[in-house]
PDB file of N, H, CA, C and O in Angstrom:
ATOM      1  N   UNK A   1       0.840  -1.168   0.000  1.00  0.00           N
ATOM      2  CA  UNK A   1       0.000   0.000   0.000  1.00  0.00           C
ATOM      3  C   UNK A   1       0.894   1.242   0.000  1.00  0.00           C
ATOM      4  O   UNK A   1       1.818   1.386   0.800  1.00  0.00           O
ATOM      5  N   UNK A   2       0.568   2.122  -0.933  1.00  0.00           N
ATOM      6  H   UNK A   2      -0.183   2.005  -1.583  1.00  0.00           H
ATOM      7  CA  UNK A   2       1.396   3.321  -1.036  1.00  0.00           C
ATOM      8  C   UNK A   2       0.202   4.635   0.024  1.00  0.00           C
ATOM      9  O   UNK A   2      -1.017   4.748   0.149  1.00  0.00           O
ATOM     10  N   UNK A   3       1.341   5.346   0.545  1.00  0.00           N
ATOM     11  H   UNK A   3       2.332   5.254   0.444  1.00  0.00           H
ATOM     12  CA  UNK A   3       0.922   6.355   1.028  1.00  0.00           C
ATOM     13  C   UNK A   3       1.410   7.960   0.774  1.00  0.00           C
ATOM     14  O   UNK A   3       2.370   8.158   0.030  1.00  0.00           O
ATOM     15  N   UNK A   4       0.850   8.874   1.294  1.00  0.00           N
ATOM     16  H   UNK A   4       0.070   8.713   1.899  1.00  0.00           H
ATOM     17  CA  UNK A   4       1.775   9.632   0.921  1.00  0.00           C
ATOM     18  C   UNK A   4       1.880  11.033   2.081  1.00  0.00           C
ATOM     19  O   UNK A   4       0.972  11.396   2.829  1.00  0.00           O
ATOM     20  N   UNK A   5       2.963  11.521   1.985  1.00  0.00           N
ATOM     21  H   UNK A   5       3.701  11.226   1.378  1.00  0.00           H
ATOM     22  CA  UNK A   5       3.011  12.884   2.713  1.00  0.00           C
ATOM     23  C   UNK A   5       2.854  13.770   2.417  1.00  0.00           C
ATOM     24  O   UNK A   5       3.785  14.074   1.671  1.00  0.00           O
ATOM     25  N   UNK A   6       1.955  14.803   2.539  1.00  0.00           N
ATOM     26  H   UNK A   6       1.199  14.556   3.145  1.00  0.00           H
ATOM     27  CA  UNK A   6       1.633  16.000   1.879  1.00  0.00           C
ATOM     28  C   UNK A   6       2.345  17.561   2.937  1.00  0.00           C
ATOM     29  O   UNK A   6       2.214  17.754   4.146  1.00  0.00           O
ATOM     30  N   UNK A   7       3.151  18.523   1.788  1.00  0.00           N
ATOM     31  H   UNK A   7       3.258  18.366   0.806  1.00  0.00           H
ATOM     32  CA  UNK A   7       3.717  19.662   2.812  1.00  0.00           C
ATOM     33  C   UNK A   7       3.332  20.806   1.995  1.00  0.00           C
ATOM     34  O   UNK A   7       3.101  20.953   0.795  1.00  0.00           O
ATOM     35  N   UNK A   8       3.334  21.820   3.344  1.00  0.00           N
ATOM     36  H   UNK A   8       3.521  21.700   4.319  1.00  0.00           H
ATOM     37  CA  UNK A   8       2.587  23.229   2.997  1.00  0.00           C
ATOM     38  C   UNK A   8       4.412  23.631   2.317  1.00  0.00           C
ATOM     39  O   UNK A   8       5.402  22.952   2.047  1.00  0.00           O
ATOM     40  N   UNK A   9       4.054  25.106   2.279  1.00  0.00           N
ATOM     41  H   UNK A   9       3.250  25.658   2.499  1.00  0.00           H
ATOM     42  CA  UNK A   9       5.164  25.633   1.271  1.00  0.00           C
ATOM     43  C   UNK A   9       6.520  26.345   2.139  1.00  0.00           C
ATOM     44  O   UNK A   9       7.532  26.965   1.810  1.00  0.00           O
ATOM     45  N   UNK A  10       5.828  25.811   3.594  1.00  0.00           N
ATOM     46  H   UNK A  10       5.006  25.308   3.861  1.00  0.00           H
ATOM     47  CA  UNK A  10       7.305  26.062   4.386  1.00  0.00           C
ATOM     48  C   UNK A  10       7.982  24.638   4.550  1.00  0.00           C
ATOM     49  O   UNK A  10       9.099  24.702   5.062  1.00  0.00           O
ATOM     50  N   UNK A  11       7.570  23.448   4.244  1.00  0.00           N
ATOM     51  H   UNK A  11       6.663  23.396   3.828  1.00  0.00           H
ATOM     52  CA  UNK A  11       8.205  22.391   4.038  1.00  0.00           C
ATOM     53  C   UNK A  11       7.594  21.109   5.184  1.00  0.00           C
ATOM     54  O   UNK A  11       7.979  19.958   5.390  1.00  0.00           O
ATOM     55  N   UNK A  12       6.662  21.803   5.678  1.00  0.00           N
ATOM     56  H   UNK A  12       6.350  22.738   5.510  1.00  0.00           H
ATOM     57  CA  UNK A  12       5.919  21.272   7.033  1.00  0.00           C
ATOM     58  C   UNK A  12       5.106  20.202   6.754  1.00  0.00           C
ATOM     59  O   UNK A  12       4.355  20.347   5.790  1.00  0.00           O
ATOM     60  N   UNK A  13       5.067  19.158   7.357  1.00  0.00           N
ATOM     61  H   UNK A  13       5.678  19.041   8.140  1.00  0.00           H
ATOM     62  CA  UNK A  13       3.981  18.389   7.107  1.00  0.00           C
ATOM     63  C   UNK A  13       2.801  18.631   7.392  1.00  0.00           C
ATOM     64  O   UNK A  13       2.689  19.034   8.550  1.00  0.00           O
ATOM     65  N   UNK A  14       1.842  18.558   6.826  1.00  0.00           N
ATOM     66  H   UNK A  14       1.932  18.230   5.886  1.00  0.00           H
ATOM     67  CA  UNK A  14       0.423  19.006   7.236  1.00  0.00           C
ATOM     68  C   UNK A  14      -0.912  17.903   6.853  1.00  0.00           C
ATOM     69  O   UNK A  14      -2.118  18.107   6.988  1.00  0.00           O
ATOM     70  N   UNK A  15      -0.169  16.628   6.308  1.00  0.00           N
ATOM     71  H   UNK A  15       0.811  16.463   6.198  1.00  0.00           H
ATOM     72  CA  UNK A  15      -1.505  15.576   5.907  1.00  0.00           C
ATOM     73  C   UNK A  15      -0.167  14.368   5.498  1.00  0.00           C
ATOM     74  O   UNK A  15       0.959  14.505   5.020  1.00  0.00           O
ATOM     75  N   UNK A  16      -1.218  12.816   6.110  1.00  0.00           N
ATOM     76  H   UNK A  16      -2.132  12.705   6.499  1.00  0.00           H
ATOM     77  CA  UNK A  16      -0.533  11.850   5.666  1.00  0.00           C
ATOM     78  C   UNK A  16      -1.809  11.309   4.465  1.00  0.00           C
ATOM     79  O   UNK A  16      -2.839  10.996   5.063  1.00  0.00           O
ATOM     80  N   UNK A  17      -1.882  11.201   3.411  1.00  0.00           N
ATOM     81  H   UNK A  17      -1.046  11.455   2.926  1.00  0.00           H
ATOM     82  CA  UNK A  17      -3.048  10.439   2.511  1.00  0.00           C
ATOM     83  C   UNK A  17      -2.449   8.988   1.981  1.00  0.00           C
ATOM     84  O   UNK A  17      -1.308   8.536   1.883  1.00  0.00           O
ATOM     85  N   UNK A  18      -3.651   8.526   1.713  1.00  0.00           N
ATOM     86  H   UNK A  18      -4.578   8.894   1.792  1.00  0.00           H
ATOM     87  CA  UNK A  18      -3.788   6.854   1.359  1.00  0.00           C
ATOM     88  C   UNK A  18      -3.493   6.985  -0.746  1.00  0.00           C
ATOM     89  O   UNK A  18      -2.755   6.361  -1.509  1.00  0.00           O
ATOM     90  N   UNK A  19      -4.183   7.747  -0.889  1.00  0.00           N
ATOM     91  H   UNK A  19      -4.782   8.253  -0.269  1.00  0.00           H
ATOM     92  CA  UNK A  19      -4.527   7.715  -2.203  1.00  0.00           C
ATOM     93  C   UNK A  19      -4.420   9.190  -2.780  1.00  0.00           C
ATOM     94  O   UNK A  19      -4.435  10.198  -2.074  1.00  0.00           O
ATOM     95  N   UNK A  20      -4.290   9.172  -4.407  1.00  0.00           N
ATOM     96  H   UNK A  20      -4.278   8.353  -4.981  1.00  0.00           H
ATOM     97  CA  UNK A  20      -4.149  10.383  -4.540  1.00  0.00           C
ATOM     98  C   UNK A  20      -5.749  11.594  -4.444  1.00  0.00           C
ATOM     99  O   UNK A  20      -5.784  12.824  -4.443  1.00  0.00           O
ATOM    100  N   UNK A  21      -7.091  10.378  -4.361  1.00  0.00           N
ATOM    101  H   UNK A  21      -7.062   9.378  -4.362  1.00  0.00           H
ATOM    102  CA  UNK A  21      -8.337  11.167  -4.448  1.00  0.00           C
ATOM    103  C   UNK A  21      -8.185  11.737  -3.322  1.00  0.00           C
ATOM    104  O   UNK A  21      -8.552  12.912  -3.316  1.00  0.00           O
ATOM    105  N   UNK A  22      -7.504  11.070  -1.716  1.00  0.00           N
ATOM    106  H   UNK A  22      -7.206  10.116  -1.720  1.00  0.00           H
ATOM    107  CA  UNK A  22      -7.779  12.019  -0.705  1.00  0.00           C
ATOM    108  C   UNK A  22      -6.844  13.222  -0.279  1.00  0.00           C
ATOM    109  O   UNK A  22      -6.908  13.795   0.809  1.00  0.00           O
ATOM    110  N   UNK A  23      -5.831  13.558  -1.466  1.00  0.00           N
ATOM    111  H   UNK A  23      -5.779  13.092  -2.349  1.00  0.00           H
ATOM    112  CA  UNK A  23      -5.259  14.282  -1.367  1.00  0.00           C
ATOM    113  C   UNK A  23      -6.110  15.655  -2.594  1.00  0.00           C
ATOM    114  O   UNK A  23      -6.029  16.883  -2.565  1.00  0.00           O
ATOM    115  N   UNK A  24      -6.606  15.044  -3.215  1.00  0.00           N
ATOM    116  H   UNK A  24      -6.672  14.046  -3.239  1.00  0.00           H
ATOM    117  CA  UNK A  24      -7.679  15.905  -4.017  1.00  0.00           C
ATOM    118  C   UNK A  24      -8.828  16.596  -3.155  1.00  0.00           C
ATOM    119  O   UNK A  24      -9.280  17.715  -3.398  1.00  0.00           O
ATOM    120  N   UNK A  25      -9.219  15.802  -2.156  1.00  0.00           N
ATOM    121  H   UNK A  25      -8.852  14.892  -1.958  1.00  0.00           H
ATOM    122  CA  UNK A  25     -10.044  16.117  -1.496  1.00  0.00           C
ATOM    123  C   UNK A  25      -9.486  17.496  -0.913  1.00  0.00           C
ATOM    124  O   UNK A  25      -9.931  18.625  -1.119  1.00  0.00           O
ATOM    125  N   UNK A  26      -8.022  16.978   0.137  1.00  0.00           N
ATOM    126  H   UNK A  26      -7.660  16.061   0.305  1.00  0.00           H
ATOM    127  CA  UNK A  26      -7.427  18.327   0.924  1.00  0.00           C
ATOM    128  C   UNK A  26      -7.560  19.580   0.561  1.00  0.00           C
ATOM    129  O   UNK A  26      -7.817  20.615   1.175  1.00  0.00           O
ATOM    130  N   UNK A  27      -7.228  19.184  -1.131  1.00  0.00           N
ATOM    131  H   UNK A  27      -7.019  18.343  -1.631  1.00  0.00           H
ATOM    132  CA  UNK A  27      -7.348  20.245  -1.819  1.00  0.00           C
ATOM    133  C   UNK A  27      -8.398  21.035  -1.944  1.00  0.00           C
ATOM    134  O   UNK A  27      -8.185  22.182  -1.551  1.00  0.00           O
ATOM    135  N   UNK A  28      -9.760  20.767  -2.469  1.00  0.00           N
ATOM    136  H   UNK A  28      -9.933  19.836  -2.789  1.00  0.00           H
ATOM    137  CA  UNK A  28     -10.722  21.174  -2.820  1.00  0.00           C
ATOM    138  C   UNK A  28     -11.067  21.691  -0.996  1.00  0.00           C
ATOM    139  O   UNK A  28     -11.725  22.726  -1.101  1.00  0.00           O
ATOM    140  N   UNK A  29     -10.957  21.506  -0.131  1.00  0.00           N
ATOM    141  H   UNK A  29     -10.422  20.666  -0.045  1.00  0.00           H
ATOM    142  CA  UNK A  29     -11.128  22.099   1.361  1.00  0.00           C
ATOM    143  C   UNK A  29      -9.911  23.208   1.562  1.00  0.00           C
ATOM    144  O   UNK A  29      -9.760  23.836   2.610  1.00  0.00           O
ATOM    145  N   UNK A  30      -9.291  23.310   0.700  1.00  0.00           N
ATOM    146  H   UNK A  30      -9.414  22.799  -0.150  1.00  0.00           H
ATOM    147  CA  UNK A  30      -8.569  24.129   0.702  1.00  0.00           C
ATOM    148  C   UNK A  30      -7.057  24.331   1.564  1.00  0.00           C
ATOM    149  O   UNK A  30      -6.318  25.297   1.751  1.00  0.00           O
ATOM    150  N   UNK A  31      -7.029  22.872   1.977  1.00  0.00           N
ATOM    151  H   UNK A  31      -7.629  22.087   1.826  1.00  0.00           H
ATOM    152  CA  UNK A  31      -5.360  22.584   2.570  1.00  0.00           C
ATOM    153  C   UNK A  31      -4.686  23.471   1.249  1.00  0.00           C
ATOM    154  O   UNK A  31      -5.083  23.588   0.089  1.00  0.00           O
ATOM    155  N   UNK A  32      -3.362  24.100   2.034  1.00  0.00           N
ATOM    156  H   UNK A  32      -3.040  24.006   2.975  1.00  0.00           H
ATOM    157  CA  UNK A  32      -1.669  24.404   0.854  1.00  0.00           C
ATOM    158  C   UNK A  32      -1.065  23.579   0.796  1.00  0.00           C
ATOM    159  O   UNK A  32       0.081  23.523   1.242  1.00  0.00           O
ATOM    160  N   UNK A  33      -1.625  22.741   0.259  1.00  0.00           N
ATOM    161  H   UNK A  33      -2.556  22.786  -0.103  1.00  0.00           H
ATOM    162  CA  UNK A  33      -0.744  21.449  -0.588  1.00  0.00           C
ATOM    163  C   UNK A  33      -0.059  21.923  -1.256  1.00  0.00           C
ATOM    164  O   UNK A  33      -0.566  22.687  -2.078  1.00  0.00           O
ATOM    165  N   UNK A  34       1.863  21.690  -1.285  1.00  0.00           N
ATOM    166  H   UNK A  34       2.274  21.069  -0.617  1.00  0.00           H
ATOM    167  CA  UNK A  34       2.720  22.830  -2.001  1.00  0.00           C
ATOM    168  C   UNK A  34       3.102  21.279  -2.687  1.00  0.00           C
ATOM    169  O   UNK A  34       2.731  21.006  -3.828  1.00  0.00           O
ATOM    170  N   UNK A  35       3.817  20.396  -1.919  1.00  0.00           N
ATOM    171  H   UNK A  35       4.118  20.618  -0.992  1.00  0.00           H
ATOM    172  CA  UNK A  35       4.436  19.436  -2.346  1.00  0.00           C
ATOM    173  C   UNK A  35       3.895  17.895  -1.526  1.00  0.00           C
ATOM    174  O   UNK A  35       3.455  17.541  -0.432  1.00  0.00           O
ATOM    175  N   UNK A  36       4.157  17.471  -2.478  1.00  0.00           N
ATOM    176  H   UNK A  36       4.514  17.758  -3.366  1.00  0.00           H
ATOM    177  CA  UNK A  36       3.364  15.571  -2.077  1.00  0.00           C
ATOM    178  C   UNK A  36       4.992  14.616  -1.982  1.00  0.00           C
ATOM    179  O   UNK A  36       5.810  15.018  -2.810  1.00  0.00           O
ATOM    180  N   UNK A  37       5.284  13.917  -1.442  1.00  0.00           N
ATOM    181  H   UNK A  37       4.619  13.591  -0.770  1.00  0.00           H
ATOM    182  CA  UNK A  37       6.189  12.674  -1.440  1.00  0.00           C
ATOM    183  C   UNK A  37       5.454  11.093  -1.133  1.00  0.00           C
ATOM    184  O   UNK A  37       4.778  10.809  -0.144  1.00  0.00           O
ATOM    185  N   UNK A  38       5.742  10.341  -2.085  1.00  0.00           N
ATOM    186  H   UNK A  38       6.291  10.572  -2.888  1.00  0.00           H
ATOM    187  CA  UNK A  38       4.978   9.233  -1.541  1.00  0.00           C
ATOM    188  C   UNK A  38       6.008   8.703  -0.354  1.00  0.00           C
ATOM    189  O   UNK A  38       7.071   9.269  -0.099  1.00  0.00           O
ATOM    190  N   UNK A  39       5.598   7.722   0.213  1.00  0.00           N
ATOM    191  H   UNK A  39       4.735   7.262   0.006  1.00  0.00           H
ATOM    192  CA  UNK A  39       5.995   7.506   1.972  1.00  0.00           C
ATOM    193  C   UNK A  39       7.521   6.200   1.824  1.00  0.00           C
ATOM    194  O   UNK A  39       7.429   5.172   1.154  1.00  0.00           O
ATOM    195  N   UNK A  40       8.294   6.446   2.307  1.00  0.00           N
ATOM    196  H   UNK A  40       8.369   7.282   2.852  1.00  0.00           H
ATOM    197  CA  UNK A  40       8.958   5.067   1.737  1.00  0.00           C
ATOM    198  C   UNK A  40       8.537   3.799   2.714  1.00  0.00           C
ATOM    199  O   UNK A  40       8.617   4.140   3.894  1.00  0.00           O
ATOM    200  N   UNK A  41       8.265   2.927   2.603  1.00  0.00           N
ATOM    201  H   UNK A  41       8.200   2.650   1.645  1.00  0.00           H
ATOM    202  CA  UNK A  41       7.965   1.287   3.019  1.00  0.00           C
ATOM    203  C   UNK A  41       8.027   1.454   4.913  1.00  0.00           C
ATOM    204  O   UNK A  41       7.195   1.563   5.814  1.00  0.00           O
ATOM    205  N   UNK A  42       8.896   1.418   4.847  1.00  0.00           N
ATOM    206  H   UNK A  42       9.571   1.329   4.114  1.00  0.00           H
ATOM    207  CA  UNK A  42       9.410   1.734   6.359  1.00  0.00           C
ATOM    208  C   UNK A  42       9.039   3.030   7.491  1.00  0.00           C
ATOM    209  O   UNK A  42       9.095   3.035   8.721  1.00  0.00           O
ATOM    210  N   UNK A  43       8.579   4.277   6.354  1.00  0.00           N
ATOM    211  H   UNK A  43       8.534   4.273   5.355  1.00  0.00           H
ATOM    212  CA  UNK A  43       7.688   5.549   6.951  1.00  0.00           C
ATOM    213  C   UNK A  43       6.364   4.788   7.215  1.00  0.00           C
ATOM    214  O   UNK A  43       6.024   4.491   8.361  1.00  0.00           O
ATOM    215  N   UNK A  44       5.563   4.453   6.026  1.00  0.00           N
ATOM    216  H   UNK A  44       5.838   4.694   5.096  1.00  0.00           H
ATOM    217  CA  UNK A  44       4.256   4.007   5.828  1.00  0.00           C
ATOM    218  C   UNK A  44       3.612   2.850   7.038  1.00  0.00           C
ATOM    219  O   UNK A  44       2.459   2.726   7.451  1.00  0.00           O
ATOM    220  N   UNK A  45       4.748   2.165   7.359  1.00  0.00           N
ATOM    221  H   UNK A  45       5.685   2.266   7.024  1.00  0.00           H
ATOM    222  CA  UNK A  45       4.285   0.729   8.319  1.00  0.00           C
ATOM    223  C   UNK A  45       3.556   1.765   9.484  1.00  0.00           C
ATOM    224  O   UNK A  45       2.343   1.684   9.681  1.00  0.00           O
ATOM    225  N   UNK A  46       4.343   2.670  10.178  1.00  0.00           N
ATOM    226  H   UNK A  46       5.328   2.736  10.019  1.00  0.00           H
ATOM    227  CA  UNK A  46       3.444   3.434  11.102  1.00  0.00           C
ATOM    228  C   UNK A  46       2.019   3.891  10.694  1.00  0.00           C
ATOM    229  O   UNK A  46       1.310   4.151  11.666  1.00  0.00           O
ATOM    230  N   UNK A  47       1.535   4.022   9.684  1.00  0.00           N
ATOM    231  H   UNK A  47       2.111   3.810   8.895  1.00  0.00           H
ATOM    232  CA  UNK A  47       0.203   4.671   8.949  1.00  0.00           C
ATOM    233  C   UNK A  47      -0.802   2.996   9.522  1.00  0.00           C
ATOM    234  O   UNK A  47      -1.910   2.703   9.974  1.00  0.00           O
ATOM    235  N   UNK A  48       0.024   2.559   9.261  1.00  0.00           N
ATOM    236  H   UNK A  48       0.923   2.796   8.894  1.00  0.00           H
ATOM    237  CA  UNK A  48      -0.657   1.257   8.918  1.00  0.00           C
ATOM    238  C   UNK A  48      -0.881   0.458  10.189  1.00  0.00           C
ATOM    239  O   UNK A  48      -1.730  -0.431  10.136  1.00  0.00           O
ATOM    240  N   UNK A  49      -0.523   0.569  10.810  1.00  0.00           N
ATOM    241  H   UNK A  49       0.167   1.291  10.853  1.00  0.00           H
ATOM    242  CA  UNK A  49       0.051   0.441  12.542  1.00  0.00           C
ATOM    243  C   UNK A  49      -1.188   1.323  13.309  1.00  0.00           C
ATOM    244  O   UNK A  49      -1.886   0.912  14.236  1.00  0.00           O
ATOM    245  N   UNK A  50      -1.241   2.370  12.793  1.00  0.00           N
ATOM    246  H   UNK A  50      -0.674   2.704  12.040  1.00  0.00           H
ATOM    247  CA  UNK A  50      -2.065   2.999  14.049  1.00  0.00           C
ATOM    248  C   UNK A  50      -3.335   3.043  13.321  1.00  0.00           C
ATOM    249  O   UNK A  50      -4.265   2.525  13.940  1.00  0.00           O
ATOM    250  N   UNK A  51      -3.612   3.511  12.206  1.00  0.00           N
ATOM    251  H   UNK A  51      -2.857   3.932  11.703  1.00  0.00           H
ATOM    252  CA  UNK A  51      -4.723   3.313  11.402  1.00  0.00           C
ATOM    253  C   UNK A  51      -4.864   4.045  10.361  1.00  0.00           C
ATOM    254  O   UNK A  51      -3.966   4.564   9.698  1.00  0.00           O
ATOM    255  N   UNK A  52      -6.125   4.106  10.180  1.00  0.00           N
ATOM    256  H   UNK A  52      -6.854   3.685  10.719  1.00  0.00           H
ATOM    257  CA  UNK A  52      -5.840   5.164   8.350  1.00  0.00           C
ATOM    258  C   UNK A  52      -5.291   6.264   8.497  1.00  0.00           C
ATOM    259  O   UNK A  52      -5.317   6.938   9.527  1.00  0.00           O
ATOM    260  N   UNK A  53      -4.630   6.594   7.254  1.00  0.00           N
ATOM    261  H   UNK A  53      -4.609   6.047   6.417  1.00  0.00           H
ATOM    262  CA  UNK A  53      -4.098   7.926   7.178  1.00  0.00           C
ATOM    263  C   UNK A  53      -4.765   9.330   7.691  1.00  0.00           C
ATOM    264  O   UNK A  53      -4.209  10.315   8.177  1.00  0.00           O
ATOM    265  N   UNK A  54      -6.054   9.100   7.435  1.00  0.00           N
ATOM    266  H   UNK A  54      -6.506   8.300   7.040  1.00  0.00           H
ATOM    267  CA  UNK A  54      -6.578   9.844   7.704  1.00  0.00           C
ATOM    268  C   UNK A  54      -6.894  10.502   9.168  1.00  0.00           C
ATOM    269  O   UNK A  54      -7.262  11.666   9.329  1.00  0.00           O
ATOM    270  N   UNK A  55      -6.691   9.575  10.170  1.00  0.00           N
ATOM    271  H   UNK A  55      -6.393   8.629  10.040  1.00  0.00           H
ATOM    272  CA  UNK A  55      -6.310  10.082  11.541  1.00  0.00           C
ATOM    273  C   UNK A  55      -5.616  11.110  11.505  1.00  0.00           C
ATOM    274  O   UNK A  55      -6.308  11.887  12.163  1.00  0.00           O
ATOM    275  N   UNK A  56      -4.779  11.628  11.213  1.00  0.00           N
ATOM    276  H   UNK A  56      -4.217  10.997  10.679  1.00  0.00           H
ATOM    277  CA  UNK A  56      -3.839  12.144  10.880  1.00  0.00           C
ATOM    278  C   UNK A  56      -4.593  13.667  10.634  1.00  0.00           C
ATOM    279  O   UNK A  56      -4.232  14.712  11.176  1.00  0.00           O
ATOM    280  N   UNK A  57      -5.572  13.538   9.811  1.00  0.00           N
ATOM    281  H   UNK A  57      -5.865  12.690   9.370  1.00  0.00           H
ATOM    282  CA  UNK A  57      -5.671  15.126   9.098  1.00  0.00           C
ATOM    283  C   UNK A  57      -7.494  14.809   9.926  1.00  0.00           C
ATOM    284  O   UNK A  57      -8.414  14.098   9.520  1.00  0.00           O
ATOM    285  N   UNK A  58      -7.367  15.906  11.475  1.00  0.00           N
ATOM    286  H   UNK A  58      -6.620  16.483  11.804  1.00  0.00           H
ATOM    287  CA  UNK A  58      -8.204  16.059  12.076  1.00  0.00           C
ATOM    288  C   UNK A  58      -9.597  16.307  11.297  1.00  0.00           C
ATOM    289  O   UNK A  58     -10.627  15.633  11.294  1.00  0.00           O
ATOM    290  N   UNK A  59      -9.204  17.742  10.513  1.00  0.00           N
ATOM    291  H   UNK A  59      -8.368  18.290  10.516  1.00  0.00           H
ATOM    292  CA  UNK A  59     -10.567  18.122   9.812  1.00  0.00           C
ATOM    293  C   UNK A  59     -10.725  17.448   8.456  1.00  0.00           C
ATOM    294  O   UNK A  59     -11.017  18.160   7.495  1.00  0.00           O
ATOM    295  N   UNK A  60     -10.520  15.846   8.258  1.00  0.00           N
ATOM    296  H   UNK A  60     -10.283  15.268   9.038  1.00  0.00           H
ATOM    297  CA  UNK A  60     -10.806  15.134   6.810  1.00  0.00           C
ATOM    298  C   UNK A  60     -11.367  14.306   7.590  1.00  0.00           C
ATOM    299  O   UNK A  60     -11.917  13.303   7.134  1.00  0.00           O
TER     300      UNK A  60
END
């Protein structure tokens, strides 16, 4: 399962997403999605560990 990290334009993390629709979503709510990295194998096991990505991004 790929995941991904999403950062505002000071380099900050601000969203972990599953897919690229729920990073579309951030968008359209109007997160500053500046830059996306998908997660490498070994970042991602924690996503997966505690639960969906989406924990992560309070107001999604």
């Amino acid at each position: 399962m790929t995941y991904y990290s999403c950062f505002d334009h000071k380099g900050n993390i601000i969203a972990r997403c599953q897919t690229k629709e729920d990073i579309n979503v951030l968008k359209k709510m109007g997160r500053p999605i500046m830059e996306i990295k998908e997660m490498k194998k070994e970042e991602s096991v924690v996503c997966s560990l505690t639960g969906s990505p989406s924990d992560y991004n309070e107001d999604y």
